[in-house]
C-alpha positions in Angstrom: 0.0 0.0 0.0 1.3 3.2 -0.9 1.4 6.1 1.5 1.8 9.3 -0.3 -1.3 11.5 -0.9 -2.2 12.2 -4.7 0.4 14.8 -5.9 3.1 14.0 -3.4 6.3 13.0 -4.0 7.1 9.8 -2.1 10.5 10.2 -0.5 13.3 7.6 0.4 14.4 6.7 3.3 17.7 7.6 2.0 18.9 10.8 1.7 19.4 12.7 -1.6 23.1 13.5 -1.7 24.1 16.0 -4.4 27.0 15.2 -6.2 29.6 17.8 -5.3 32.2 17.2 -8.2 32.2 15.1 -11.1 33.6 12.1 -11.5 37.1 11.4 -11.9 36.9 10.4 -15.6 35.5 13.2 -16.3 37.3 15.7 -15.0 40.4 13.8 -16.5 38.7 14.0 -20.0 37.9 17.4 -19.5 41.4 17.8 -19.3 42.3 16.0 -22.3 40.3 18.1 -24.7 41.7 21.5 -23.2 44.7 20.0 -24.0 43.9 18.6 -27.2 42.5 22.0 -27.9 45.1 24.4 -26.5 48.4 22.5 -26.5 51.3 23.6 -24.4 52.0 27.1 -24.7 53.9 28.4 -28.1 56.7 31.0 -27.4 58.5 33.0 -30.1 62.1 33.1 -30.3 62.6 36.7 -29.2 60.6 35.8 -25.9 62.4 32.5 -25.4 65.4 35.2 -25.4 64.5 37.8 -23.2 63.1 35.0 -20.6 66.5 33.3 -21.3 68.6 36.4 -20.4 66.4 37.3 -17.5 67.2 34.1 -15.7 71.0 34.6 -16.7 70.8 37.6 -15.0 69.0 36.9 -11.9 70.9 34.0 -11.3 74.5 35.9 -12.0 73.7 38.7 -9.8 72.5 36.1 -7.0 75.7 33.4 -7.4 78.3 36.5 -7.9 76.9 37.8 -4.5 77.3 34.8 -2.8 80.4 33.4 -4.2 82.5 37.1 -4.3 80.8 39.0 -2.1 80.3 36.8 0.7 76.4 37.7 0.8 74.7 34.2 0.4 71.8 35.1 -1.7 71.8 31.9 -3.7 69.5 28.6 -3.1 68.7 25.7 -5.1 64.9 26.5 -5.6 65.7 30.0 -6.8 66.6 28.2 -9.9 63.3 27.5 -11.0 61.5 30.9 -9.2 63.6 32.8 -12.2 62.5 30.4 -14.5 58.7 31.1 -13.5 59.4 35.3 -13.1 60.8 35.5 -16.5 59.0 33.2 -18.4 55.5 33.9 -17.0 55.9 37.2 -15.4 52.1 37.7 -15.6 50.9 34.8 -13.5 50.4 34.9 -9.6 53.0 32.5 -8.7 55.2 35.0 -10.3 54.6 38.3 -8.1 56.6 39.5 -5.7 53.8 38.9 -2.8 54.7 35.2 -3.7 57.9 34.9 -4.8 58.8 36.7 -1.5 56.4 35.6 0.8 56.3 32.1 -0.4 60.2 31.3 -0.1 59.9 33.2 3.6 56.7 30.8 4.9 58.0 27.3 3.4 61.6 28.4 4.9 60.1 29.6 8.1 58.2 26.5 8.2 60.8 23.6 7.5 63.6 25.5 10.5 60.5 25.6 12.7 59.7 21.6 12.2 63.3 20.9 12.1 63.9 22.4 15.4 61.0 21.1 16.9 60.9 17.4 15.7 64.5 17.0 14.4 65.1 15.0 11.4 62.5 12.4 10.9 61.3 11.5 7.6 57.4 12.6 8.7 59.3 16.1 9.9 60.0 16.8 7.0 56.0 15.7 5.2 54.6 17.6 7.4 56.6 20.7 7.2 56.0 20.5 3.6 52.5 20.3 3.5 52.3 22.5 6.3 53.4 25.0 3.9 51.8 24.5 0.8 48.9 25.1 3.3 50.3 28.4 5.0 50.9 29.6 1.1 47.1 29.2 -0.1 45.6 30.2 2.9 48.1 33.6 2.9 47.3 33.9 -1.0 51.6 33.9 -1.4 51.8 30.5 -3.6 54.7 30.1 -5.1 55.5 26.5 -6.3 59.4 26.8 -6.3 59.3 27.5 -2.4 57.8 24.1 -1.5 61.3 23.1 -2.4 62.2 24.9 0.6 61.4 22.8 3.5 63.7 19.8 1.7 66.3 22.0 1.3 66.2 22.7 5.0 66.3 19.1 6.3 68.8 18.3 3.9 71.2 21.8 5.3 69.8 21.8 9.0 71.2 25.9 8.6 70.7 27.8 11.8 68.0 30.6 11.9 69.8 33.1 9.8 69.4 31.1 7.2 65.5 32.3 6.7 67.2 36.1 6.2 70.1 35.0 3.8 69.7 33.9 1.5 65.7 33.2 1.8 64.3 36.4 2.2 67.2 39.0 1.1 67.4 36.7 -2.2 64.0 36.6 -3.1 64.2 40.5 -2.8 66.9 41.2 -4.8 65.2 38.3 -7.5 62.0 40.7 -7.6 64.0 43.9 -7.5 66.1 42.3 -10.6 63.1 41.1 -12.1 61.3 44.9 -12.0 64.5 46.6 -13.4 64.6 43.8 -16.2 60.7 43.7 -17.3 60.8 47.7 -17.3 63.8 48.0 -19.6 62.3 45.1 -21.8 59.0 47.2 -21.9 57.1 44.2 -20.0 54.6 44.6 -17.6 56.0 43.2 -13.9 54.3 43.3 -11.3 51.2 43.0 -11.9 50.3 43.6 -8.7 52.5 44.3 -5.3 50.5 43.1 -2.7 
């Protein structure tokens, strides 16, 4: 015997849950067709050159001051920050609020978990994700910087290290990287803060 009145809708016992995303698949063939459609980005020659230079410079200015000047400004995940600046110096992960702010949280992070747990493998997870974390929620993502945390555990540098050469490097990258997109005519920043 049915219970619902004429007109009614008879409801389940179970609840209606909305799907919140689609399915796996999908989202993977989605994917594929932008792909498919778009392709990896085309660069022309002349930008391939100015991107190339950029990084040259950037990375000269950063190794000559730590190598003659005694001013460590050089670390290994500045390599591929330049790369990002001077390549795509329109994107977010590209201005200075996270090239500078990223490399400071994900170093700050890694000392603070090295110090406090020492060097155990799940130190060094949690640091990291710890700061991928601290970068979205601080809206300073900047890819190259999770790096960071690694290169801490695999250093163990005392505290200055978070000054030179994380934060005084990433300064002088962005204040390289403003000098350089001005006299190329490029817009950089798009936006300080």
């Amino acid at each position: 015997m049915n219970d619902t009145a004429p007109g009614s809708v008879a409801r389940s016992s179970q609840p209606a849950v909305p799907e919140l995303t689609p399915h796996w698949h999908e989202l993977q063939a989605e994917a594929a067709r932008a792909t498919r459609r778009e392709g990896p980005p085309r660069f022309t020659l002349q930008r391939g050159a100015i991107a190339c230079a950029g990084v040259f410079l950037v990375i000269g200015v950063l190794a000559f001051s730590s190598f003659n000047l005694g001013v460590l400004l050089a670390l290994g995940s500045f390599g591929s920050s330049a790369v990002m600046v001077f390549t795509f110096p329109e994107i977010h992960f590209s201005q200075p609020r996270s090239v500078v702010g990223g490399h400071f949280i994900c170093t700050a992070v890694g000392l603070a978990a090295l110090a406090l747990f020492g060097p155990a493998w799940w130190a060094l997870a949690l640091a990291a994700g710890v700061s991928c974390a601290l970068m979205m929620l601080t809206r300073c993502m900047h890819p190259p910087a999770g790096s960071n945390p690694v290169i801490v555990f695999l250093v163990a540098p005392k505290l200055s290290f978070l000054f030179f050469p994380t934060l005084f490097g990433a300064l002088a990258m962005v204040a390289v990287a403003v000098l350089y997109h001005r006299a190329c005519r490029r817009v950089y920043p798009v936006y300080w803060y």
